[in-house]
N, C-alpha and C positions, 0 to 999 in steps of 0.2 A: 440853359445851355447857351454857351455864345455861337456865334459863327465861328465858320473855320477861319484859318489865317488867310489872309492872302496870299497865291502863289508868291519865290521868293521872299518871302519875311521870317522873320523868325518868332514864333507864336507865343505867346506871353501867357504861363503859365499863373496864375493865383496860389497865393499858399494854402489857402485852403484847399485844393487841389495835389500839389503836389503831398501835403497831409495824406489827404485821403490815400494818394496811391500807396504811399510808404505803410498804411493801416494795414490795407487791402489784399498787401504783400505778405504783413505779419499774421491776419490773420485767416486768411483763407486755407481751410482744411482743417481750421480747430473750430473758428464760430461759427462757419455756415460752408458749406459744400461748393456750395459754386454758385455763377452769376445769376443763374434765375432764381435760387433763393433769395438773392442781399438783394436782387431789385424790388421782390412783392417787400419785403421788409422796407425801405427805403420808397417803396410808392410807387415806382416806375413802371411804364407800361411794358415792358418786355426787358429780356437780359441784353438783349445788343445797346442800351444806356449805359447799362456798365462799362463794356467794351467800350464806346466810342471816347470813358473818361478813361478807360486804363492802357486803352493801343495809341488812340489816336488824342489822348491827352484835350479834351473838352474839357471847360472848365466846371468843376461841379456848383452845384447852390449849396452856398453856404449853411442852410438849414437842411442840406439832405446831411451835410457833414455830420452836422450836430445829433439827428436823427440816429446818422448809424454808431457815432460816439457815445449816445444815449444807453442804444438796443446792448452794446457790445462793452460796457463798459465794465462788467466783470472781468473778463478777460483781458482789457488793459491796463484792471491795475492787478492783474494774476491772482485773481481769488477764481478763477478755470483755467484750466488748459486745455482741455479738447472736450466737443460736441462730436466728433467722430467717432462710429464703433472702433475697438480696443485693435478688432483683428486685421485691420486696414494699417498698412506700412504706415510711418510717419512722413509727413511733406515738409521734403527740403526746402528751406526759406533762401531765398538768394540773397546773401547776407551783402552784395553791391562788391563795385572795383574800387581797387585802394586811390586814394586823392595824395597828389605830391604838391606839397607848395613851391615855387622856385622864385627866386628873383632874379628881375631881367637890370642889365645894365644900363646905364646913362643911357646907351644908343638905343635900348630895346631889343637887344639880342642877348641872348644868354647864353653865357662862357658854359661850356661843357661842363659836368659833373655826374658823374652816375647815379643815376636815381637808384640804384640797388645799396647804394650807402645809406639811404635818406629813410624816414621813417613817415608812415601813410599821416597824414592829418583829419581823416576821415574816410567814409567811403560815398560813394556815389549810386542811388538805387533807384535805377528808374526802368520801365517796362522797355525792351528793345535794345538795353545795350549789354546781357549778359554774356555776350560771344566777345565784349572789349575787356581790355587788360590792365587799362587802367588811366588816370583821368589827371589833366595838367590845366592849370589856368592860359591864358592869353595874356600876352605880356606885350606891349609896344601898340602898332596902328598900320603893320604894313599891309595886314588882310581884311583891316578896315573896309565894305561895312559888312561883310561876311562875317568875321569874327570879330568883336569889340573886344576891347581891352578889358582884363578883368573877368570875362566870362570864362567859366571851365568847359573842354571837350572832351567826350569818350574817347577812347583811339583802341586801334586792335592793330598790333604789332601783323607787318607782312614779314614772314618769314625770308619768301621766296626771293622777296624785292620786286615782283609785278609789280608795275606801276600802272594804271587805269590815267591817261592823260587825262588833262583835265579836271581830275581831283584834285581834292585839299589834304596835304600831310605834313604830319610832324616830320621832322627829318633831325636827325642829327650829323653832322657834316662838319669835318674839318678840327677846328673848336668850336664851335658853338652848335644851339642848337635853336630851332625856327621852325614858324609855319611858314608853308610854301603853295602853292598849286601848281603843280609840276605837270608841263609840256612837252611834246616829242620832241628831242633835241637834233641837230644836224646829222650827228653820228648817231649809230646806234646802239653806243654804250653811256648816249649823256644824256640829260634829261634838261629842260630849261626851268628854272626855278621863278615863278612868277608872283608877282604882289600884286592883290584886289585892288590897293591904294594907290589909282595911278593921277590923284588928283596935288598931293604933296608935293612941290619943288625945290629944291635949291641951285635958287641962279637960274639956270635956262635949262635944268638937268633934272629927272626924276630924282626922288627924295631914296625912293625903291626902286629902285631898275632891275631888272630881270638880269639873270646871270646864271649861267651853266654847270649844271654840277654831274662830276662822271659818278656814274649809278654804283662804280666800284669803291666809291671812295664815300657812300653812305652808310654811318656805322650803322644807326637803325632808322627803321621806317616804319609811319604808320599810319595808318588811313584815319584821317577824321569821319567819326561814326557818327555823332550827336554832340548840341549844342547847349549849354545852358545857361541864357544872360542870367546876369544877379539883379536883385530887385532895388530896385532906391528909396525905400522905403522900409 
């Protein structure tokens, strides 16, 4: 196991890791019951090992990978289906939130478009974000270094339009659509839309300046839930 990340960073998952969860997902309730079984099978000293790789996303050893892809390997190429008695309900697999690709323009903002036109490219399945609605990349540098370019975020549509100052959301506004971290505004129907990147200039001027957007005039809203940089590699 690695250490934890550092406060503020964002923790670098391994693929053999995020493997294993996406296994873990598929196969817990047909090849083994629960976490204190798959830990004596994989060697661990108690089932909070598990846990600490499937909440808290520790990286696993590569040879416990292989170990449980070894024990379990019936089951994933479907010569079994379940190790569970008959008369036990079947266990819902959280089959992940739909992934939208979008392209952002020259400037880095991207011209409106309803994502309900668009058709998923994937789905997104990782422990902690089933309560999100669905999952968009990062396009531009203005919430740089919070969010990099290229990474995808969970989001979970606000209905109400609460806004939690201070956070980070998707917004759609206007024509286009953007991350933002939105701040209490002067009035109390507007909200100040903020960029992490306040080290870009043009001229003597922010590259991102912060700018006002009235909370009536945001088609949708969503809270950034979770993060997930791409690998280069």
């Amino acid at each position: 196991m690695e250490d934890a990340a550092k406060p503020g960073k964002i923790k670098l998952i391994r693929p053999e890791t995020l493997e294993f969860i996406i296994l873990y997902n598929q196969l817990r309730g047909k090849a083994f019951t629960g976490n204190a079984q798959l830990a004596e099978v994989l060697g661990f000293n108690n089932a909070s090992s598990i846990t600490e790789i499937i909440k808290s996303r520790q990286n696993i050893d590569p040879e416990k990978l292989k170990i449980f892809k070894d024990k379990y390997s019936d089951f994933l190429n479907g010569k079994k289906n379940t190790v569970i008695s008959e008369s036990q309900p079947p266990v819902k697999v959280f089959e992940g939130i739909p992934m939208f690709e979008i392209t952002a323009t020259a400037s880095g903002v991207e011209v409106y478009s309803d994502i309900n036109d668009k058709y998923p490219v994937g789905h997104m399945n990782f422990p902690g974000i089933e309560d999100c609605d669905f999952a968009l990349p990062v396009w531009g540098h203005s919430m740089y270094p919070y969010l990099e370019n290229g990474c995808w975020v969970a989001l979970k549509i606000i209905h109400d339009k609460k806004i939690l100052p201070g956070e980070v959301y998707y917004i759609e506004w206007g024509d286009y659509r953007m991350y933002k971290r939105l701040l209490v505004g002067d009035a109390e129907d507007e909200v100040i839309a903020h960029s992490d990147n306040t080290t870009e200039m043009v001229g003597n001027r922010l590259k991102y300046a912060p700018f006002v957007v009235k909370i009536s005039e945001i088609k949708k809203l969503c809270l950034v839930k979770d993060i997930h940089k791409k690998h280069n590699h």
